[in-house]
PLY file of the C-alpha trace (Angstrom):
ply
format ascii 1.0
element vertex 252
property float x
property float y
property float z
element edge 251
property int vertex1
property int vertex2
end_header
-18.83 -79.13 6.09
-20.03 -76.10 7.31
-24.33 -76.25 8.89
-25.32 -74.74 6.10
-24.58 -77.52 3.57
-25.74 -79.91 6.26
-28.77 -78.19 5.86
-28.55 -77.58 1.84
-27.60 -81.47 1.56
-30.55 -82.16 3.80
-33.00 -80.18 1.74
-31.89 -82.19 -1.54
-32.34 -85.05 -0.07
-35.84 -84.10 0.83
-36.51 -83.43 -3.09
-35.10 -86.36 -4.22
-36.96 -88.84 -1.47
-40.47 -86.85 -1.76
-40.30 -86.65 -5.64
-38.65 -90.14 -6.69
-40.76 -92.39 -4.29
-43.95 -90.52 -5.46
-43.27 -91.10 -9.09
-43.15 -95.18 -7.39
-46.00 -94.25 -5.87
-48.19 -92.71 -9.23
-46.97 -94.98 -11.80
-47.99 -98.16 -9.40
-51.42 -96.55 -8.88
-52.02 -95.82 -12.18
-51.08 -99.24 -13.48
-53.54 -101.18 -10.63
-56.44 -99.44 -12.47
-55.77 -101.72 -15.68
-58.99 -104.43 -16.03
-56.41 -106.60 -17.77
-54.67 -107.18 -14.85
-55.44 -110.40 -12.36
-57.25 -108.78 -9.02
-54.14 -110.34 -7.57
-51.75 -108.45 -8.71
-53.83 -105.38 -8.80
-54.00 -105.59 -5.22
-50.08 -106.14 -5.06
-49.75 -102.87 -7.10
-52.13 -101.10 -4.23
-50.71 -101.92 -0.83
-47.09 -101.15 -2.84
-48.06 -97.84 -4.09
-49.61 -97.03 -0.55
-46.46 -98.44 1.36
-44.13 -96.33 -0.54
-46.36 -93.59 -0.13
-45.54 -92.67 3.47
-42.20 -91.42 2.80
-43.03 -88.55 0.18
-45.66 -87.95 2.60
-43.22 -87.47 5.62
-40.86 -85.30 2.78
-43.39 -83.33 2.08
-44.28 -82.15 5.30
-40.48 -82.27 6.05
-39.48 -79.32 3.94
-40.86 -76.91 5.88
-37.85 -77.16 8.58
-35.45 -78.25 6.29
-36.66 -74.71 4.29
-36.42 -72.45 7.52
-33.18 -73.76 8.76
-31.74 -73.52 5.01
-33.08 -69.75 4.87
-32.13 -69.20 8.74
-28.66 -70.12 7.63
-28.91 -67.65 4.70
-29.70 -64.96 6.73
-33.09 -64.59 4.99
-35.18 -65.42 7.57
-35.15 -63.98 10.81
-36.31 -66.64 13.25
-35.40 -66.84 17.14
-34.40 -70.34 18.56
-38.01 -70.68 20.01
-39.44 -70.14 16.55
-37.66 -73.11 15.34
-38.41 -75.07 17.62
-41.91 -74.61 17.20
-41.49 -75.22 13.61
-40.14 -78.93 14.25
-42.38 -79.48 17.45
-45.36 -78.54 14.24
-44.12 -80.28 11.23
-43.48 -83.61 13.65
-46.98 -83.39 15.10
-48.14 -82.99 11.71
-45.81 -85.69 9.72
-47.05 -88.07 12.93
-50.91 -87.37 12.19
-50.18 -87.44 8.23
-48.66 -90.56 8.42
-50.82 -92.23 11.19
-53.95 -91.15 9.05
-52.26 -93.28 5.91
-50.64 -96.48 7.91
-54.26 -96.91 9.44
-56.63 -95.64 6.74
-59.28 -98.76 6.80
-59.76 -97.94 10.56
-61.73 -95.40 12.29
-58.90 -93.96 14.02
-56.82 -93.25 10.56
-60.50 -91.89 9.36
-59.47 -89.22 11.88
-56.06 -88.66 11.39
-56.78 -88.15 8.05
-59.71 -85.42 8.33
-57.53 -83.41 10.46
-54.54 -83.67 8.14
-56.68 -82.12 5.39
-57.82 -79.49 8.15
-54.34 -78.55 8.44
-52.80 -79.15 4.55
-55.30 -76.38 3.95
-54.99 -74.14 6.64
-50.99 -74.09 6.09
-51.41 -74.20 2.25
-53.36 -70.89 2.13
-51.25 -69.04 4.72
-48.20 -69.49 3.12
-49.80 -68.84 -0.40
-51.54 -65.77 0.71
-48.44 -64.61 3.42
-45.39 -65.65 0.84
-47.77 -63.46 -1.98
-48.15 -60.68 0.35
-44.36 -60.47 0.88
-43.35 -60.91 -2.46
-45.37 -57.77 -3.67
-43.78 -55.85 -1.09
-46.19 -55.58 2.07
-46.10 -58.46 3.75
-43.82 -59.89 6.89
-41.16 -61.31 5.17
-38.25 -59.44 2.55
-39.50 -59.77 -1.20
-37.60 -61.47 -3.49
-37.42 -65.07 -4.58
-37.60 -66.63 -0.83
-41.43 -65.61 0.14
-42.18 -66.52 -3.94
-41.01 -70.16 -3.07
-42.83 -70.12 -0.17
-45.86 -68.91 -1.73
-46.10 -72.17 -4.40
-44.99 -74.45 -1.39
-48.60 -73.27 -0.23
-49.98 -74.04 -3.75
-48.34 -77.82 -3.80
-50.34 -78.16 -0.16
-53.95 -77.47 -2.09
-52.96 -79.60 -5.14
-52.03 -82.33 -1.98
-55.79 -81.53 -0.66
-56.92 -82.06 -4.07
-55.21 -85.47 -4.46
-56.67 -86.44 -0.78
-60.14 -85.27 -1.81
-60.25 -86.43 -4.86
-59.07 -89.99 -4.14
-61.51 -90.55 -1.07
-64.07 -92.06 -3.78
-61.45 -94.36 -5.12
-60.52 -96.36 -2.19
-63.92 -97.77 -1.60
-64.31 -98.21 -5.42
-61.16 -100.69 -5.16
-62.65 -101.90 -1.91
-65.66 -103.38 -4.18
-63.34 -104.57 -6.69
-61.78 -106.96 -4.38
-64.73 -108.10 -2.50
-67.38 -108.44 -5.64
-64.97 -108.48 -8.85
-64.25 -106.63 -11.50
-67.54 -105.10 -12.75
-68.44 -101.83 -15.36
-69.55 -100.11 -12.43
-66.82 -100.55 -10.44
-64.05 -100.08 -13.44
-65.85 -96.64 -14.36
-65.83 -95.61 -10.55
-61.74 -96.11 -10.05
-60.79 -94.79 -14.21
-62.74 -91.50 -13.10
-61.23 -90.84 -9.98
-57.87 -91.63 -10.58
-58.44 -89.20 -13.97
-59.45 -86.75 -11.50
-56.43 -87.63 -8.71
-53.78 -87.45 -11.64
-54.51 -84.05 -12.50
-54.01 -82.82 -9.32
-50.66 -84.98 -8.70
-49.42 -83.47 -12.67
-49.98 -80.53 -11.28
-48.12 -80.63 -7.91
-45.31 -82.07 -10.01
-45.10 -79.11 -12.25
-45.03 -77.26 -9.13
-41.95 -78.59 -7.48
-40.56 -78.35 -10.42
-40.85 -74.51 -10.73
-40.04 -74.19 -6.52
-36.84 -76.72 -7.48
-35.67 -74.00 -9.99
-37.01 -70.45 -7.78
-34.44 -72.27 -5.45
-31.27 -72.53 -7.31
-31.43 -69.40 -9.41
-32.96 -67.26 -6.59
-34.69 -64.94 -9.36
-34.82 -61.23 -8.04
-38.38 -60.47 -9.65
-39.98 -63.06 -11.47
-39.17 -61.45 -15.39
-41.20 -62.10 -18.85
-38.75 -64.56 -19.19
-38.97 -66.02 -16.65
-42.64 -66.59 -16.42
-42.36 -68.15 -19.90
-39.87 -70.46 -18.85
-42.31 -71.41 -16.36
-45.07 -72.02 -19.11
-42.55 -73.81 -21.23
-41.56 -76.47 -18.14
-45.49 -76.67 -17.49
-46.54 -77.40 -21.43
-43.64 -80.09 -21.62
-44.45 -81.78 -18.23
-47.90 -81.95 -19.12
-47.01 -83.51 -21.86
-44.60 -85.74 -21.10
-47.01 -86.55 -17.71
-50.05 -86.97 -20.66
-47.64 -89.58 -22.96
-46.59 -91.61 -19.97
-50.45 -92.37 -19.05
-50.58 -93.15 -22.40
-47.85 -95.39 -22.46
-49.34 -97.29 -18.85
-53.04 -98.10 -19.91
-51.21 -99.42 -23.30
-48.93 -101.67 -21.52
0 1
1 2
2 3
3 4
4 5
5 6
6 7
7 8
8 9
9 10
10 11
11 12
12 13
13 14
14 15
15 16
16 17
17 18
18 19
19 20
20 21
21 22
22 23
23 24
24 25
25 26
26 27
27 28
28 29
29 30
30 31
31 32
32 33
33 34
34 35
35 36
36 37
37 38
38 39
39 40
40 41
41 42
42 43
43 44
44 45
45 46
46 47
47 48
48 49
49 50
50 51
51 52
52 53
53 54
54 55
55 56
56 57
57 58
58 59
59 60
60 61
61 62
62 63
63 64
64 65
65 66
66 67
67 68
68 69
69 70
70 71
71 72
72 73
73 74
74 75
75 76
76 77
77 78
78 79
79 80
80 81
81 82
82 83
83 84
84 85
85 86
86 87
87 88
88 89
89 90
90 91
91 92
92 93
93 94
94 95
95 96
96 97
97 98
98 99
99 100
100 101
101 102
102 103
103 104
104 105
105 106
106 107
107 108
108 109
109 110
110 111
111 112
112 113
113 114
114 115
115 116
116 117
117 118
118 119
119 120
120 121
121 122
122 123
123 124
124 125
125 126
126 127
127 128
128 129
129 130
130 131
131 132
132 133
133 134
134 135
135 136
136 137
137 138
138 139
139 140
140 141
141 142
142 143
143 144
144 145
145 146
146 147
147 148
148 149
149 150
150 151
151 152
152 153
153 154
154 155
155 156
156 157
157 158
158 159
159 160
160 161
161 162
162 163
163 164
164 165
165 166
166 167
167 168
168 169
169 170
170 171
171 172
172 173
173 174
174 175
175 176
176 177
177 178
178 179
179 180
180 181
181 182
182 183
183 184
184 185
185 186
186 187
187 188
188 189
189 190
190 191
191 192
192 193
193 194
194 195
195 196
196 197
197 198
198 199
199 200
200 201
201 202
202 203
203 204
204 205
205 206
206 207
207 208
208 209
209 210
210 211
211 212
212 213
213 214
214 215
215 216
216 217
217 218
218 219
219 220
220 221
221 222
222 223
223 224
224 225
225 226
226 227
227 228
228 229
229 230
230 231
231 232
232 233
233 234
234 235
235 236
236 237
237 238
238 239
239 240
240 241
241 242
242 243
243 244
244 245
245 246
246 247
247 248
248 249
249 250
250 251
């Protein structure tokens, strides 16, 4: 096996690990918010959903290695031994904070962790949106083509991921109440609207790695008419299949 399908093997992994467990981790979420469920075993469903959380978390931040050392061993990106290993020296600082801010989020030092994870999901998700853009229309560092596109919606999934961390800050105190003081209107309304609101970013980031998945393995030269509507077409018939399986939970 030569290093690059060490690396290629690696970076499937990653997909399959950071997508699966997060579908574990969404469809256990969404199911806690049901009233019709004992506080008991809405409780279960939470500290399951946010244990199986840290490993698409550490994924996540994961592909950014995996993705240089796949595209090092490609030859389409040019990156000295010193680069890479500040790449790894990054993503492990970062995976370490990420996942320290998530283990210990009911304490003040995982209040921390966590506001300086956002600080950097959002920092890195705009530079590589705005650098992988840049390339891909011909100015920018890297060679255009279908590498800097992928890296340019890898940026995009990070600001979905801030949207799913913002957006579910209310909710966590909402289920807080629910276990201390029971299951009230109040408190039902408070975690229905902002899991709503933390589902449509996580739809979205799905559609996402869907689309980077496939910019992957057909390594488009431009992206065509065609293939923007194929894009459209996989985002309509996630969104609806995402749409049907909500459905499907709150009637269960």
């Amino acid at each position: 096996m030569t290093t690059y399908e060490i690396w290629k093997y690696l970076h499937v992994l990653m997909f399959v690990f950071w997508v699966g467990t997060d579908m574990g981790v969404m469809l256990g979420a969404r199911k806690s918010t049901d009233p019709r469920l004992t506080l008991e075993t809405r409780l279960i469903l939470v500290k399951m959903a946010l244990l199986i959380e840290l490993l698409p978390r550490a994924m996540w931040a994961m592909a950014l290695p995996f993705g240089v050392m796949l595209s090092r061993e490609l030859g389409l990106l040019h990156v000295s031994d010193a680069g890479v290993a500040a790449t790894w020296v990054f993503t492990l600082a970062w995976a370490a904070i990420s996942l320290g801010g998530a283990h210990w989020s009911e304490k003040p030092i995982g209040q921390k962790l966590a506001a300086i994870n956002r600080w950097i999901i959002g920092i890195l998700g705009v530079t590589l949106t705005v650098v992988g853009a840049w390339s891909y229309f011909g100015d920018g560092p890297f060679d255009t083509g279908w590498l800097p596109a992928k890296g340019a919606l890898y940026g995009v999934i990070h600001l979905t991921v801030l949207g799913i961390e913002a957006s579910f800050i209310p909710v966590g105190p909402a289920f807080g109440r629910l276990f201390t003081e029971g299951s009230t209107p109040a408190v039902e309304a408070a975690i229905s609207k902002g899991m709503q609101v933390t589902m449509f970013w996580v739809y979205t980031s799905y559609i996402l790695i869907l689309i980077v998945g496939f910019v992957g393995i057909a390594k488009p030269a431009a992206i065509t008419v065609a293939f923007a509507a194929y894009f459209a077409f996989i985002a309509i018939a996630a969104s609806v299949a995402f749409t049907g399986m909500g459905r499907m939970l709150r009637a269960a």
